[in-house]
TORKOLVO-152816 format. One line per field, with one value per residue: residue in three letters; residue number from 1; x, y negated, z of N, C-alpha, C, O in turn. Coordinates in pm, 1 decimal, always signed. Atoms other than C-alpha are relative to their C-alpha. Layout:
BEGIN
rest: ala	...
nr: NUM	...
n_u: X	...
n_v: Y	...
n_w: Z	...
ca_u: X	...
ca_v: Y	...
ca_w: Z	...
c_u: X	...
c_v: Y	...
c_w: Z	...
o_u: X	...
o_v: Y	...
o_w: Z	...
END
This chain:
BEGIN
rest: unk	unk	unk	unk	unk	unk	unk	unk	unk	unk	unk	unk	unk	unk	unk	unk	unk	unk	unk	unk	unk	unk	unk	unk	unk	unk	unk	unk	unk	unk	unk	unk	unk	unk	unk	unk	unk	unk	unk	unk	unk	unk	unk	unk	unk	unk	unk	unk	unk	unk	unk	unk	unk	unk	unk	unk	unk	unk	unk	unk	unk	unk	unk	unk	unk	unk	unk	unk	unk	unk	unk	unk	unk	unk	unk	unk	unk	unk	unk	unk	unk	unk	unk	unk	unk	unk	unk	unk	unk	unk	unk	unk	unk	unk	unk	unk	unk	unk	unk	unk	unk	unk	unk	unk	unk	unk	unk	unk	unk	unk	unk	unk	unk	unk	unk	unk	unk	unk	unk	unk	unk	unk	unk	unk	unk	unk	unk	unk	unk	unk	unk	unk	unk	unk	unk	unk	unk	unk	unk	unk	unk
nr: 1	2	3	4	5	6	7	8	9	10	11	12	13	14	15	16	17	18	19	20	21	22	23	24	25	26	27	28	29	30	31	32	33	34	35	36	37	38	39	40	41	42	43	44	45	46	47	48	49	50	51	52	53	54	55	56	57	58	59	60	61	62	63	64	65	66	67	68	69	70	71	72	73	74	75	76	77	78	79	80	81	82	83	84	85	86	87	88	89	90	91	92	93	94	95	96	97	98	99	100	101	102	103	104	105	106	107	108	109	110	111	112	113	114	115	116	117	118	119	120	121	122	123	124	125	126	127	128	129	130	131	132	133	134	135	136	137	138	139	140	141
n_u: +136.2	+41.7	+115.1	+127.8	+108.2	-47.4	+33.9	+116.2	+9.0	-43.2	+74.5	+139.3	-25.9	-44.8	+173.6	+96.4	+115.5	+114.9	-23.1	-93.5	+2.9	-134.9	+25.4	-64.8	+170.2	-77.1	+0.6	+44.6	+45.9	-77.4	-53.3	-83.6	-35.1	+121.7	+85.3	+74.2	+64.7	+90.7	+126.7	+98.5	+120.9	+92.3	+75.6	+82.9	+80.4	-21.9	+36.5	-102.7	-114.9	-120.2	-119.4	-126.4	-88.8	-163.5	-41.7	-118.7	-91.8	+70.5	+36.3	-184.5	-54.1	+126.8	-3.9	-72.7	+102.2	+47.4	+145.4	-0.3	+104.5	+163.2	-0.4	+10.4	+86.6	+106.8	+37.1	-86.9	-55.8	-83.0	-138.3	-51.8	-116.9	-92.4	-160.7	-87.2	+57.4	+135.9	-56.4	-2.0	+138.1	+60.0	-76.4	-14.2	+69.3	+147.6	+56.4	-34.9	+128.2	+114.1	-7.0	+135.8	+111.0	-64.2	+24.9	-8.7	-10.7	+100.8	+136.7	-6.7	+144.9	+117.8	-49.9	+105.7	+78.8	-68.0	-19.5	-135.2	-82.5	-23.6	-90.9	-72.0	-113.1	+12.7	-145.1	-51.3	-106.5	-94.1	-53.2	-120.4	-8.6	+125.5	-5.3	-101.8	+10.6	+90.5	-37.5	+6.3	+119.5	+37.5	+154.1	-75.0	-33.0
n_v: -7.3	-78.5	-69.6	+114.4	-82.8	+10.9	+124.4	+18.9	-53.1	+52.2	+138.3	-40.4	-60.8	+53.5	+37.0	-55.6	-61.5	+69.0	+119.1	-36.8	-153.0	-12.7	-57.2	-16.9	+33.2	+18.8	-80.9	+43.7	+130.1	-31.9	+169.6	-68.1	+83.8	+3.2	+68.7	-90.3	-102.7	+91.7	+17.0	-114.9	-47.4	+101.8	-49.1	-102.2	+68.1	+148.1	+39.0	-22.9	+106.3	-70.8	+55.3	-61.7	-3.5	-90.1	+9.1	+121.5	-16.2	+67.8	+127.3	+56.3	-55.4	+4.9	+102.2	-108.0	-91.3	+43.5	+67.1	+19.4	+117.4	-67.6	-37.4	+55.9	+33.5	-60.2	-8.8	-12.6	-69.2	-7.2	-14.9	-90.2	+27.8	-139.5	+36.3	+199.1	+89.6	+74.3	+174.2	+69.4	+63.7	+117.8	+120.2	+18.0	+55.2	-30.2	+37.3	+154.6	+39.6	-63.5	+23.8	+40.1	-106.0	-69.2	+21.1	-56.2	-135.1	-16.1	-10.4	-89.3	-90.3	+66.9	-12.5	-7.3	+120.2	+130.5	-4.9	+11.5	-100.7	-41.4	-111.9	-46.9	-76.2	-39.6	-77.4	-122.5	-39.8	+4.0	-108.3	-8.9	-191.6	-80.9	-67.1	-111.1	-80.9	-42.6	-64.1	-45.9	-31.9	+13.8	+125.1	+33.6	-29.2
n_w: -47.8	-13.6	+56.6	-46.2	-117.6	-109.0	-52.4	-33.2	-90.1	-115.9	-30.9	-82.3	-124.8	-26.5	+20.5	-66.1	+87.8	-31.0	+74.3	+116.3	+93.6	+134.4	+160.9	+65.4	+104.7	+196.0	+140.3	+64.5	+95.0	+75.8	-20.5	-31.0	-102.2	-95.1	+34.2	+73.0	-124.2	-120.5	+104.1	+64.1	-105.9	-4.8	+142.5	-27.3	-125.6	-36.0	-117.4	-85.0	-38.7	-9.8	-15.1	+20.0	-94.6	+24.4	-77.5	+10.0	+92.4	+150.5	+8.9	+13.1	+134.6	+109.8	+136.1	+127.6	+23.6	+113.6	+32.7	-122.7	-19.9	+43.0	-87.1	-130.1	+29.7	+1.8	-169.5	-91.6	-5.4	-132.0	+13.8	-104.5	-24.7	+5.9	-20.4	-85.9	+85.9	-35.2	-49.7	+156.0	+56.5	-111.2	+78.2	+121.1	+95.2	+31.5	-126.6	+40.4	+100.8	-31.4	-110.1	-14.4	-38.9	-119.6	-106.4	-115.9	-33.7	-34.6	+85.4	+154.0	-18.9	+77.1	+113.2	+85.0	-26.3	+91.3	+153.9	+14.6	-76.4	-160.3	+5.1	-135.2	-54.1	-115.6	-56.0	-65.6	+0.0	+114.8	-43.9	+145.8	+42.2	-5.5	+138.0	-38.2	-129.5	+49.0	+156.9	-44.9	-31.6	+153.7	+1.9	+92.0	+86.9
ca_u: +9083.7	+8924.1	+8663.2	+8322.5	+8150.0	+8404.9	+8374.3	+7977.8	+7983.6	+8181.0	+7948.4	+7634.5	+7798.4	+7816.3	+7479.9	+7174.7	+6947.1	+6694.1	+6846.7	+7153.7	+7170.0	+7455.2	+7388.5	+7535.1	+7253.7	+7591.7	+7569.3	+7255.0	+7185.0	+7468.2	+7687.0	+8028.9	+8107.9	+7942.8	+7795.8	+7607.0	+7514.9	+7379.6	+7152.5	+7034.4	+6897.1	+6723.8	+6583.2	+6439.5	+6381.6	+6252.8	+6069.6	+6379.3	+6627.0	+6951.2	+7263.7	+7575.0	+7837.3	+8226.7	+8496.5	+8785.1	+8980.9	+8764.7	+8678.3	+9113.6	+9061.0	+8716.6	+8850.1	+8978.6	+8662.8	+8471.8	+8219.2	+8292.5	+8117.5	+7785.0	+7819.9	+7823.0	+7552.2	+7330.3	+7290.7	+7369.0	+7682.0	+7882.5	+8245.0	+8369.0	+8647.2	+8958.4	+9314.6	+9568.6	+9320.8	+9087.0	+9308.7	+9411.0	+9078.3	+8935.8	+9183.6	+9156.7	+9054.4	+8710.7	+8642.6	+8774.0	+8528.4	+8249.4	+8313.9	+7998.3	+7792.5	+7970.8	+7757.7	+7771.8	+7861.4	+7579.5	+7316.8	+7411.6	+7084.5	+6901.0	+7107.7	+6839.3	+6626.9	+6869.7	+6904.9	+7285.4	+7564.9	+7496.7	+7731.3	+7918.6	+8208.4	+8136.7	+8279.0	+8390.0	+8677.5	+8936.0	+9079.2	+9393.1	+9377.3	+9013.8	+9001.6	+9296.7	+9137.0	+8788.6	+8971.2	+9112.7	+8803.7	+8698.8	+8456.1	+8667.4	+8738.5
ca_v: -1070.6	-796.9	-546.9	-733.3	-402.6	-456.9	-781.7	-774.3	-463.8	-703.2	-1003.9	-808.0	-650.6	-1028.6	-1169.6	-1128.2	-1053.4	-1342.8	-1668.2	-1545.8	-1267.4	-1133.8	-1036.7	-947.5	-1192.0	-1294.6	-1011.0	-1058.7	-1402.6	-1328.4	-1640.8	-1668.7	-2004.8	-2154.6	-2432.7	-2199.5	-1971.6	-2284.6	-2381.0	-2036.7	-1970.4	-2333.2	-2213.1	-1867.2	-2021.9	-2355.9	-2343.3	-2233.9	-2522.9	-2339.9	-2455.8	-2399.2	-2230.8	-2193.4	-2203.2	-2499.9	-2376.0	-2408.2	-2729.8	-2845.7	-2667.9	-2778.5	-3090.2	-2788.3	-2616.4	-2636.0	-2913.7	-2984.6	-3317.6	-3130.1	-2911.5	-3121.9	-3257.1	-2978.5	-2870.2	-2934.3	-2801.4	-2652.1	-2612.0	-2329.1	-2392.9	-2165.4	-2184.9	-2344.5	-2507.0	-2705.7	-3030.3	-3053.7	-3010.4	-3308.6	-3524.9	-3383.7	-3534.0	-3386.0	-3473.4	-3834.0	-3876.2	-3704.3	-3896.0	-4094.2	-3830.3	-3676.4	-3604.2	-3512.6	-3130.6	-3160.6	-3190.8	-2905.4	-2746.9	-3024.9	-2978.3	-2795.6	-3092.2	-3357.3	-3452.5	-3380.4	-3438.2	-3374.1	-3187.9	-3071.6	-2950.7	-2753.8	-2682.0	-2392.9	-2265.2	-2167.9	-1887.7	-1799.8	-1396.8	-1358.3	-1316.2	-1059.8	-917.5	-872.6	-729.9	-502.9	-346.9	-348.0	-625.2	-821.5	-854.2
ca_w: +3200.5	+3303.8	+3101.6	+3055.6	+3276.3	+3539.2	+3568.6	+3545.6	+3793.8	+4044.7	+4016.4	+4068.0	+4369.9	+4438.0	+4342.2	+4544.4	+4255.1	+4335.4	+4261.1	+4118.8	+3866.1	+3704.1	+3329.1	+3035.3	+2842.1	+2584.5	+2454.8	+2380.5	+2296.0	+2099.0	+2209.6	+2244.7	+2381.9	+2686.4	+2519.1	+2291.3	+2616.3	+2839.5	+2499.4	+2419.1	+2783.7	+2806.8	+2473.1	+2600.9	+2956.1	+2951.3	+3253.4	+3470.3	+3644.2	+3576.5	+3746.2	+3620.9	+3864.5	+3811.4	+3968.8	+4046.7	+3798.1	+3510.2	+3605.9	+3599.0	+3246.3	+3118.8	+2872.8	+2671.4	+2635.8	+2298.4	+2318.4	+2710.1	+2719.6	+2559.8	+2827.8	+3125.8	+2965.0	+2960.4	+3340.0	+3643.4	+3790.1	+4091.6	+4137.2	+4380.0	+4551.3	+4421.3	+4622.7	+4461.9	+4246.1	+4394.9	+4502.2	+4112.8	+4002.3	+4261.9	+4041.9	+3723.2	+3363.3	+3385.5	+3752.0	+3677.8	+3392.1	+3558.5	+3916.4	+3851.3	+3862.5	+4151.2	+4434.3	+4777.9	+4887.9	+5076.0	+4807.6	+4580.1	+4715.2	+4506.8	+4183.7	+4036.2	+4071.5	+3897.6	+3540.1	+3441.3	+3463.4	+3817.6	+3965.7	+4320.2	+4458.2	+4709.0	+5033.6	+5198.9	+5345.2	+5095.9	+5133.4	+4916.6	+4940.0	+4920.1	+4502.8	+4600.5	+4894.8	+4640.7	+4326.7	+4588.8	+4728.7	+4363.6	+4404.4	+4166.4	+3852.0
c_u: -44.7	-106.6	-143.1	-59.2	+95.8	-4.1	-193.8	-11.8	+61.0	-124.8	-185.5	+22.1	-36.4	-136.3	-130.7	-118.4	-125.1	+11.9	+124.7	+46.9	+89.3	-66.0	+106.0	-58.0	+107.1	-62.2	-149.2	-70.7	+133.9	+125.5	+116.8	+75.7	-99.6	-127.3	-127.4	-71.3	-97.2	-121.0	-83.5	-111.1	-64.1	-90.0	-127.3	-37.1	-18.7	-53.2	+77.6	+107.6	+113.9	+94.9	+154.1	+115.7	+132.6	+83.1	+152.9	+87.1	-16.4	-0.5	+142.2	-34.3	-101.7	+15.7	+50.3	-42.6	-12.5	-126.0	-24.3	-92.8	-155.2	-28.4	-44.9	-135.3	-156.5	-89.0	+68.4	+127.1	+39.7	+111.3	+8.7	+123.1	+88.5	+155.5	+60.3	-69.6	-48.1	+51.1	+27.6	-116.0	-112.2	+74.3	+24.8	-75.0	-195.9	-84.7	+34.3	-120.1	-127.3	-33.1	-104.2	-133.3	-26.2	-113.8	+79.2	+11.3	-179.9	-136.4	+22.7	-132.8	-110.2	+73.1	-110.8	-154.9	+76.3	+18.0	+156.2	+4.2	-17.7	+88.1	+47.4	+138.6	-36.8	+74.3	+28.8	+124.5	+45.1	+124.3	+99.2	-8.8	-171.7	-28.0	+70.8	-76.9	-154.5	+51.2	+74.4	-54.3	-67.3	-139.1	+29.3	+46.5	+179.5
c_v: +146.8	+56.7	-90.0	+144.1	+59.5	-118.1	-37.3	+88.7	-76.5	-87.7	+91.0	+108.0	-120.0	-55.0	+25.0	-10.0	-90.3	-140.7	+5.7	+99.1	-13.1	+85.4	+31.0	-76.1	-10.8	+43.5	-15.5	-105.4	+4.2	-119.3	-7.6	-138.6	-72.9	-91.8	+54.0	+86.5	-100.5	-34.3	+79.6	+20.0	-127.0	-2.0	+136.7	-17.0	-100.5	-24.5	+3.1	-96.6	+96.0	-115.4	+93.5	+6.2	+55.9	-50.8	-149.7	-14.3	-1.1	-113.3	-104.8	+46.9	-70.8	-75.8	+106.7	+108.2	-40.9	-75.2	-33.2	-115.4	+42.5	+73.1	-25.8	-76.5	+69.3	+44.2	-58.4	+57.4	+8.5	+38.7	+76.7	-50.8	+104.9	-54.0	+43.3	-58.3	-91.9	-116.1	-61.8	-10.2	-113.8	-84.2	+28.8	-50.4	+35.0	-53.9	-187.8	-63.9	-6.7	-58.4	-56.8	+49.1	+120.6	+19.1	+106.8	+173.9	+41.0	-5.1	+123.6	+61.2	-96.0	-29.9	+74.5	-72.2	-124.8	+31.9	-21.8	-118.1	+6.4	+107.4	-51.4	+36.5	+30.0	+38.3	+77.5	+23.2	+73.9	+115.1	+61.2	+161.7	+67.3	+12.5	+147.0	+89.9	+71.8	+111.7	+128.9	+122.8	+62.1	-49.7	-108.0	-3.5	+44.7
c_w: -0.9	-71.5	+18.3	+123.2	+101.2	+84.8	+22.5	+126.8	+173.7	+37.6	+15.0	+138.3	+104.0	+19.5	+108.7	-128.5	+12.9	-95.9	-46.1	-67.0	-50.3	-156.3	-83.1	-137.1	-107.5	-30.2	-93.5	-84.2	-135.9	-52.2	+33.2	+54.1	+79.8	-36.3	-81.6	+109.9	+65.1	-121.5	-25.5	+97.7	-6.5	-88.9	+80.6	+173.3	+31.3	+123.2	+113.2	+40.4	+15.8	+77.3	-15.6	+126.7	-113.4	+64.4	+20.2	-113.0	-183.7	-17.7	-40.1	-183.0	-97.8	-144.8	-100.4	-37.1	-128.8	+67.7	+153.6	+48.0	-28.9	+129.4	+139.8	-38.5	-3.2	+103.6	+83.4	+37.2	+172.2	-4.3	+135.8	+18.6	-33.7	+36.7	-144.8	-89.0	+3.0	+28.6	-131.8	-68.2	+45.1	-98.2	-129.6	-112.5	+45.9	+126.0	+10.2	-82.4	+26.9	+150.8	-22.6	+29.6	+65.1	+111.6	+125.1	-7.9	+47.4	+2.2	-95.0	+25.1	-97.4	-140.4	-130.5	-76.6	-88.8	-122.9	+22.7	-41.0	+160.2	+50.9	+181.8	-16.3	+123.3	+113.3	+61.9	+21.5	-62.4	+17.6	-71.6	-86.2	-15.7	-162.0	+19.2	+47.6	-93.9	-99.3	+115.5	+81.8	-85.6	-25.3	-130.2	-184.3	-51.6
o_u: -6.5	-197.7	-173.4	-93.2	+86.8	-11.4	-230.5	-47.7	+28.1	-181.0	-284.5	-65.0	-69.3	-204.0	-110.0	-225.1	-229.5	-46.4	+151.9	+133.5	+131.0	-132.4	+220.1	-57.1	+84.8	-160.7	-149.7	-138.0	+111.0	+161.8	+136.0	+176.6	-218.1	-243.9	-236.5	-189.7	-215.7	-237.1	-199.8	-231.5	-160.7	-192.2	-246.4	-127.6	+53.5	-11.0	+39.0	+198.1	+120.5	+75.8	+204.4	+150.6	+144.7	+49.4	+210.2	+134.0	+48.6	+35.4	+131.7	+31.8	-83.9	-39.0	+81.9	+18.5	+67.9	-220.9	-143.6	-177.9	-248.1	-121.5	-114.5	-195.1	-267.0	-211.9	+183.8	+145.7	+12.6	+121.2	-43.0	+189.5	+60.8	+223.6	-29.9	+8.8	-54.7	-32.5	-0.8	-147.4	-215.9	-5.2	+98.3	-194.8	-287.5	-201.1	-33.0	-195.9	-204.7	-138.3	-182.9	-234.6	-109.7	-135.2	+160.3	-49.4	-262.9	-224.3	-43.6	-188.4	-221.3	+38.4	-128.8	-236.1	+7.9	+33.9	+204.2	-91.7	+81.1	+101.6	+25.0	+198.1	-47.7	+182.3	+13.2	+201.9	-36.2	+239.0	+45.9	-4.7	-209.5	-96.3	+8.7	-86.1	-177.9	-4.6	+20.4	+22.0	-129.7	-243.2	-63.1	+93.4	+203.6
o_v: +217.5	-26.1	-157.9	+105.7	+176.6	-134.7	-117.9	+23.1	-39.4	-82.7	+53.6	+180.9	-90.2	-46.2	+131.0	-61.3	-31.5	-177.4	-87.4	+165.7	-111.9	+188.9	+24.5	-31.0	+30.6	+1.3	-33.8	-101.6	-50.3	-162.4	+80.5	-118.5	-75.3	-76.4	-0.4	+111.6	-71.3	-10.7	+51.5	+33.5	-94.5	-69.4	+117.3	+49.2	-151.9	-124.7	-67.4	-90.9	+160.4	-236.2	+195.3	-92.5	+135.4	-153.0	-191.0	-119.0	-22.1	-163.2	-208.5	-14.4	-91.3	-45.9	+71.8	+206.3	-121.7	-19.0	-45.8	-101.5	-3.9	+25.9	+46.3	-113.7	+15.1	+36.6	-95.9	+140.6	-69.0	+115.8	+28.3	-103.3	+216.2	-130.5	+114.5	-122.5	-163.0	-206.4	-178.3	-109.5	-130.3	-166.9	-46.3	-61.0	-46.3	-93.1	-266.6	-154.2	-88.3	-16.0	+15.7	+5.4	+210.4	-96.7	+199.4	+228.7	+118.0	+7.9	+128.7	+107.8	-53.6	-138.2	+38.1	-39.5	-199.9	+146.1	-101.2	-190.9	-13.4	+216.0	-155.6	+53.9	-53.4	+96.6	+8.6	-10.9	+165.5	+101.1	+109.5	+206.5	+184.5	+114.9	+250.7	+198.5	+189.0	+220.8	+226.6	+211.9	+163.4	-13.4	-128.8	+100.1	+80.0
o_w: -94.1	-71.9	+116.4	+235.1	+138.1	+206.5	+108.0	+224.5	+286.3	+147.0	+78.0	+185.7	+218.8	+121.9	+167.8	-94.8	-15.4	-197.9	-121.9	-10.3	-110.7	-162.0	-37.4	-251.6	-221.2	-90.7	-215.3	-187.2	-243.9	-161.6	+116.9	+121.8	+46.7	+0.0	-64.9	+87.7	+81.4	-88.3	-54.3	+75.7	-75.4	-75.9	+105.0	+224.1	+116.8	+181.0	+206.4	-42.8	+120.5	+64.0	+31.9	+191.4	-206.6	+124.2	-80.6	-157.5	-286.1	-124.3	-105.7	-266.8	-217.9	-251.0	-214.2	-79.4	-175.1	+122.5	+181.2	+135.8	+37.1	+194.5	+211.4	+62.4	-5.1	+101.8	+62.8	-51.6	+263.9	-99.8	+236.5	-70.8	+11.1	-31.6	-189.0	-159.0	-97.3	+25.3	-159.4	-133.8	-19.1	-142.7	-193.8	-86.2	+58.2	+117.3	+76.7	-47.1	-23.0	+198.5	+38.2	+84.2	+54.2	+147.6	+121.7	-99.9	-0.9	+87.4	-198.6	-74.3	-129.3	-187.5	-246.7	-163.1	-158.4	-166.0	+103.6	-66.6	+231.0	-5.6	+243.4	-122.7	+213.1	+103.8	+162.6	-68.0	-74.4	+60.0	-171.5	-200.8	-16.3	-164.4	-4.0	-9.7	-64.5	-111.6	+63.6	+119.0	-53.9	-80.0	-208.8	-231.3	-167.0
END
C-alpha cells in the first residue's frame, strides 16, 4: 500500500470536494479499523447521511474484516466495480449474506436515504488498466 499522503493526494485529485471529500479524519478521530471510523463520524456528524464507498475487492474480502457484520450495519454502502474482481465479489460470502438488502444499480442515488444494510453495486464499465493507467499519471495510489 501506498504512503497515507500519496494515497490521500490521489483521492482528492479524485473527489470533487462537495459530496465527496477525501480526508485524513483517521488520523484524527484516531481510529484504526473501519468499524471504529464509520462510528466516530456518525458520532461527530449526526446530521450527515454518509454512504460508505469501496471497491469490489473489499467487498470479496469484507467477512475478514474486524466486526464486518457491525459494519454493514452502520451505513449504507456502494461497491465499485474493480477488474478481475467484481464477478467474484457478485458471488461472494458477503454479497450472499447481504443479497437481501441488495438493491438495484439504479438506486444508489437514494442510498443516503435508506436504513442499512442498503447497499449497491454499481455499474460502470470496467476497465482493467484504468487503476494502472491512474497510478501512472500519479492519480493513484
Amino acid at each position: 500500500m501506498a504512503p497515507l499522503a500519496r494515497r490521500l493526494a490521489s483521492a482528492r485529485r479524485i473527489a470533487d470536494g462537495h459530496r465527496i471529500i477525501a480526508t485524513d479524519i483517521e488520523r484524527a478521530l484516531a481510529t484504526r479499523y473501519t468499524h471504529d471510523t464509520l462510528r466516530a463520524l456518525q458520532r461527530r456528524f449526526p446530521r450527515v447521511r454518509f454512504v460508505w464507498l469501496m471497491g469490489a475487492d473489499n467487498l470479496l474480502q469484507l467477512p475478514r474484516w474486524r466486526r464486518w457484520r457491525a459494519i454493514v450495519q452502520q451505513m449504507p454502502f456502494a461497491v465499485f466495480p474493480r477488474p478481475p474482481y467484481t464477478r467474484r465479489a457478485r458471488a461472494s460470502l458477503a454479497a450472499r449474506r447481504l443479497r437481501p438488502w441488495q438493491r438495484p444499480a439504479r438506486e444508489a442515488e437514494l442510498l443516503a436515504n435508506l436504513p442499512p444494510p442498503a447497499w449497491v453495486i454499481l455499474e460502470m464499465r470496467e476497465d482493467p488498466h484504468a487503476a494502472t493507467n491512474l497510478r501512472n499519471r500519479g492519480a493513484g495510489p
